[in-house]
Every structure is written in structure tokens, then in C-alpha cells.
N, C-alpha and C positions, 0 to 999 in steps of 0.2 A: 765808751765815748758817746759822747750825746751833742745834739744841736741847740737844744733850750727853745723847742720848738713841742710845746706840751701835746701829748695826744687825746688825753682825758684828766677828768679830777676822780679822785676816789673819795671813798670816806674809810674812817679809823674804824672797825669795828668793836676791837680786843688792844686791849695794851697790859701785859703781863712780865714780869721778869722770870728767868731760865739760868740756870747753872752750866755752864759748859767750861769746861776744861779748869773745874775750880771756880769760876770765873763768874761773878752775876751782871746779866746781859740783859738788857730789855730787848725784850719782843713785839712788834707791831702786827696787828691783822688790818689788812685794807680790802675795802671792796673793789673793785677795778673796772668793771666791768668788761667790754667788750676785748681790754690788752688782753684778758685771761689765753684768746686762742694763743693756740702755738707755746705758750710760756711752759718753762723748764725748770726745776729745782738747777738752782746755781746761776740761773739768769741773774744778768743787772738790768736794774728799774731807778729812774731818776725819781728820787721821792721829796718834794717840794727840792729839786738841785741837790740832793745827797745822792750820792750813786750806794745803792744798798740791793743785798745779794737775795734772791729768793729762797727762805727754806722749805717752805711747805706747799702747798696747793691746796685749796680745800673749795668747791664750786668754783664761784663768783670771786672768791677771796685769794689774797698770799700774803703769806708771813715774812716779816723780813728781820733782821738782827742787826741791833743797834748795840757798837761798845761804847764806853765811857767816855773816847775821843771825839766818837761822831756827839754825843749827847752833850759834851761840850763845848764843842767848835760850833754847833747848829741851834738852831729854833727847835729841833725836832723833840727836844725833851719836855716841851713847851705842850706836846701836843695831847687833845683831849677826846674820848670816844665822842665822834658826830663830827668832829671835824674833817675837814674839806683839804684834800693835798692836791697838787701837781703831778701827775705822772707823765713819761716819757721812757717808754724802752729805746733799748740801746742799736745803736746806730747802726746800720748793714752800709756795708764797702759800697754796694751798686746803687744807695740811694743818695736823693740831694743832700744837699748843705744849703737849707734854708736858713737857719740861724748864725750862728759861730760854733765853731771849735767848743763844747765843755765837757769837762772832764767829769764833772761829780762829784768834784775834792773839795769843798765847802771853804774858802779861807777866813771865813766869819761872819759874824752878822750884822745886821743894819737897821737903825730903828726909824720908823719911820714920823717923819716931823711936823711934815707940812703937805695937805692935797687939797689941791683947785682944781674944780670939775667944769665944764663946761658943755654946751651940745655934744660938742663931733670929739670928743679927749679928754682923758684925766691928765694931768700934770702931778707926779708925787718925786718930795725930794725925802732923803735918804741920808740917815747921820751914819758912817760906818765906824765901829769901835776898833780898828788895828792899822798903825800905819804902812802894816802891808797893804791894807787897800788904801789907803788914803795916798798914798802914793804911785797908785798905779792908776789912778782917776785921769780920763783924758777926754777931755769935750769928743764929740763924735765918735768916742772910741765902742768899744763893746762891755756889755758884762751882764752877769746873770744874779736874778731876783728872784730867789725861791722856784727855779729853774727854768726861768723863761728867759730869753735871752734880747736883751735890749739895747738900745743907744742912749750913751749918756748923752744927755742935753747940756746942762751946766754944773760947772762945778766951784765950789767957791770951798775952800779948806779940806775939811774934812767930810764936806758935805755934797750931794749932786743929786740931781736930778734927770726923771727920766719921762718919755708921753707914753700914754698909756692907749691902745686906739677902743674902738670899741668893742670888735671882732676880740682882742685879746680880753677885754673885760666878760664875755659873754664867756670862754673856754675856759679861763683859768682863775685862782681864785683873789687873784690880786685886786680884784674891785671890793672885796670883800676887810682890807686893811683898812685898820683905822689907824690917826695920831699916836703914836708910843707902840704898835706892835712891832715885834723883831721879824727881820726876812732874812733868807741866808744869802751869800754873797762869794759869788765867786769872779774872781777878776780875768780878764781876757790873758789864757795860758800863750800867745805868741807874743804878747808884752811884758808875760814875764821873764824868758827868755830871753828877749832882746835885752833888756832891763840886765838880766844877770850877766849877761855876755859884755856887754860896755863896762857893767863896773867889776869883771873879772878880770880883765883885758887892760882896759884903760885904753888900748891905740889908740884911741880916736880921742883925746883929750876935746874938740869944738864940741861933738853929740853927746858924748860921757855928761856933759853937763849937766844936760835935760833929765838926765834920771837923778839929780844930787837937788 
């Protein structure tokens, strides 16, 4: 579990495929820097909002393992040595919840359309490809961009938008998108719950609406 509150960006080092269990797996090497203390083979690390498992330790570096699902639910297959990710270790009991609630579970991607920059904010809106998100789009509500977690500003379709401040342009590497790149996307996990619970349920015929 993660908050979509980045701690650092790393870069790719190595991207190579592995055989395991029959099975060919891509492999990522990241630089990390300072997350490195403390880190564990078998930790979870939010990697641009993929929650992905540590296998190696090498310095500065850790390897992470990517299956076919994450490489196709995500941007991450996308990705190039020298590139710039998101990081975020995973949450401990006794600290805040500055962000939201996210899981790590990628529900797809978002391509990005439109960005108007100004002094004090960036403005970027966000086309999402699955109507699981598109449906769970709610002005003010939450949701995470390549693992940072934000408020939706507006939403019109299939599309919404979000601000961007500057503090977060300076940490992570969202100021770095252009027109047409993918971002990953994961939608606010207590609306979709509530979401599946109205239309498992139905008692509530007046609020069942809102999710139809």
C-alpha cells in the first residue's frame, strides 16, 4: 500500500529479459538512490504507480520483475534505459496518509492531450483508454498518475483533468510529459468499492444511479 506521495525519481539503468519458471519476464535495474537504505529483497516499491517486488540489490540499484500483465496493463513496457520513474516505498502503519489510499494495481493508462502551463501550475488533462476508469472519474475526487496521487479537476467524457503545483513538478517527473505520452492510472480503490457494493446490492435504488 502506498499514498502516491513520491519520495524520489530514479533512473533505468539495465532492462533485460529472465526465464523463470518457463516463463520470460522482463527485468528492470533502477537507480534509487537514497530509498536504497533499509531496502529488502521482497520489498514493494511503487514504480511510476506499479507496485513491483524487489529482487536483487546491487549498490545504488534494485531489480524489479515485470510479468506480461503488468507490461500490458502499464506504460512500463514503454520504458527506456536513462529514463526517469516515480518512486515510492511502501507505506509503514505508524506514518501519515498524505495522499490517498493506492494500491499499486495499475487499472490502465492515460494518454496525455492537452497541458497549459502558467507561473504558479501546470494544468494537464488526461484521455483514459478503459471505461473502468472513465467511469470512475469524479470532479474533486482522487486518483493516481504514474504514482502521484492527485485531484481531479474536471472531467468532461472520457477525459479529466488535473493541477499540477510546482513542488510536485520539481520531485517527480510529470513536468517532464509531453502531448501523446501514456501515464498509468489508477482510480480511487474506496470508489470502487462503493461503486461495486451499490451495484451488487442494488438497495439503494436513488444512489445506485450515480454509478449507472
Amino acid at each position: 500500500m502506498f499514498t502516491g506521495i513520491i519520495e524520489n525519481t530514479g533512473i533505468i539503468t539495465d532492462i533485460s529479459n529472465i526465464n523463470r519458471h518457463k516463463r520470460a519476464h522482463t527485468k528492470i535495474r533502477v537507480k534509487i538512490g537514497d530509498l536504497i537504505k533499509g531496502l529488502r529483497i521482497g520489498d514493494s516499491m511503487s514504480v511510476n504507480g506499479s507496485c513491483l517486488t524487489v529482487i536483487q540489490i546491487l549498490k545504488n540499484t534494485a531489480d524489479f520483475e515485470m510479468v506480461k500483465e503488468t507490461i500490458a496493463r502499464t506504460s512500463l513496457g514503454n520504458l527506456k534505459i536513462g529514463d526517469k520513474v516515480n518512486l515510492e516505498r511502501s507505506l509503514k502503519i505508524n506514518s501519515r496518509l498524505e495522499g490517498h489510499i493506492v494500491l499499486g494495481h495499475v487499472d490502465g493508462t492515460g494518454k496525455v492531450f492537452k497541458i497549459r502551463k502558467s507561473v504558479s501550475q501546470l494544468k494537464m488533462w488526461i484521455a483514459a483508454n478503459n471505461k473502468e476508469i472513465t467511469d470512475s472519474l469524479v470532479s474533486k475526487g482522487s486518483i493516481t498518475v504514474d504514482g502521484i496521487s492527485f485531484t481531479i479537476v474536471d472531467v468532461e467524457e472520457s477525459k479529466f483533468s488535473i493541477i499540477v503545483i510546482p513542488h510536485t513538478l520539481l520531485v517527480t517527473t510529470i513536468g517532464n510529459k509531453k502531448v501523446g505520452d501514456l501515464v498509468n492510472l489508477e482510480i480511487d480503490i474506496l470508489f470502487r468499492y462503493i461503486k461495486c457494493l451499490y451495484h451488487k446490492t442494488g438497495r439503494n435504488q436513488k444512489y445506485s444511479k450515480l454509478f449507472n
